[in-house]
N, C-alpha and C positions, 0 to 999 in steps of 0.2 A: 450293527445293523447295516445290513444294502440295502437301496432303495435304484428300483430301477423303474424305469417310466414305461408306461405303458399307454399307447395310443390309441386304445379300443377297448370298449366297455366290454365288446362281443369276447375279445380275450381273458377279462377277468374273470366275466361270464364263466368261461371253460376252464379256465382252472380251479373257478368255486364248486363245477361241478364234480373236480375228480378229488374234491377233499371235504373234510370232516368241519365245519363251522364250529368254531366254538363263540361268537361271541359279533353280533352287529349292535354300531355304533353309528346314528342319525338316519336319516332318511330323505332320500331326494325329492319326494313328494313335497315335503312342508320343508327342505332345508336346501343348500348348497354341496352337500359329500354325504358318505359314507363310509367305512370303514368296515369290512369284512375282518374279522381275524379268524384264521383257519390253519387246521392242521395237516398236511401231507408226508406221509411216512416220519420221519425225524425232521421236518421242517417248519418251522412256525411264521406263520405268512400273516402281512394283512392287506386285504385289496382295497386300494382308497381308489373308489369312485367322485368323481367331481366335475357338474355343471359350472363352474367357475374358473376353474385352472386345470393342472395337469393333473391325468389319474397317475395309480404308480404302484408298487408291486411293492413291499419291505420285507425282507427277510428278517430275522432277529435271532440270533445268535445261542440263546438258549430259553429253556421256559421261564425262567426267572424274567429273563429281557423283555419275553413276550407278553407276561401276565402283567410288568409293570406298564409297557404300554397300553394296554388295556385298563387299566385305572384309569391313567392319565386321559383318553379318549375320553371316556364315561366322564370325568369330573370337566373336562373342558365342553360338552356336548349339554352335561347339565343333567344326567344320569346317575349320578354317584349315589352306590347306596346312601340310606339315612344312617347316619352315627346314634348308636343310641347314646354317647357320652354326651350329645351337641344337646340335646334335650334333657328337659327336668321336668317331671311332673308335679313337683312342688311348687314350682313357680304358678302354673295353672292356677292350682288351688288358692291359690295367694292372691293371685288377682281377682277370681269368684269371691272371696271374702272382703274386697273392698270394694263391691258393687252394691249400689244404691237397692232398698229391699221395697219391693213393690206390695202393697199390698192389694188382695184384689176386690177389688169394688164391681163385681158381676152382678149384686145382686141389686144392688143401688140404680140401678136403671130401669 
């Protein structure tokens, strides 16, 4: 990966607009950065925008390199898909059977 800094949003701007997005990462409205990840011809880019520190340009080496920073963005930003392995819906059930059973007294009033 390169990473070169870039001192203007207006710049990132323009080079988001001559490439292909594949994938945004936070938002500067409700956060601190952003992370553009985009494609131009054979090159896999991602533009980090940031009201806090330096923006900056990454290049990344091949799609593999790109697709894993792309994870990692998403799981540090708090995006990451849901694993369906991480859940059980046995468990669910398990707990609905040790709840208290109500019965209803609608008519008793």
């Amino acid at each position: 990966m390169e990473e070169i800094e870039i001192s203007s949003w207006t710049t990132l701007d323009a080079i988001k607009k001559a490439a292909e997005v594949v994938e945004t990462v936070g938002n500067l409205q409700t956060g601190h950065s952003q992370s553009v990840f985009c494609v131009i011809e054979d090159d896999f880019l991602e533009l980090y925008y940031s009201d806090s520190s330096s923006n900056c340009l990454r290049r990344y080496n091949d799609r593999e390199e790109f697709e894993i920073a792309i994870e990692k963005q998403l799981e540090e930003d708090g995006a990451a898909p849901f694993e369906e392995e991480d859940y059980d819906e046995d468990d669910d059930e398990d707990e609905e059977d040790e709840g208290l059973d109500i019965e209803d007294d609608s008519d008793h009033f």
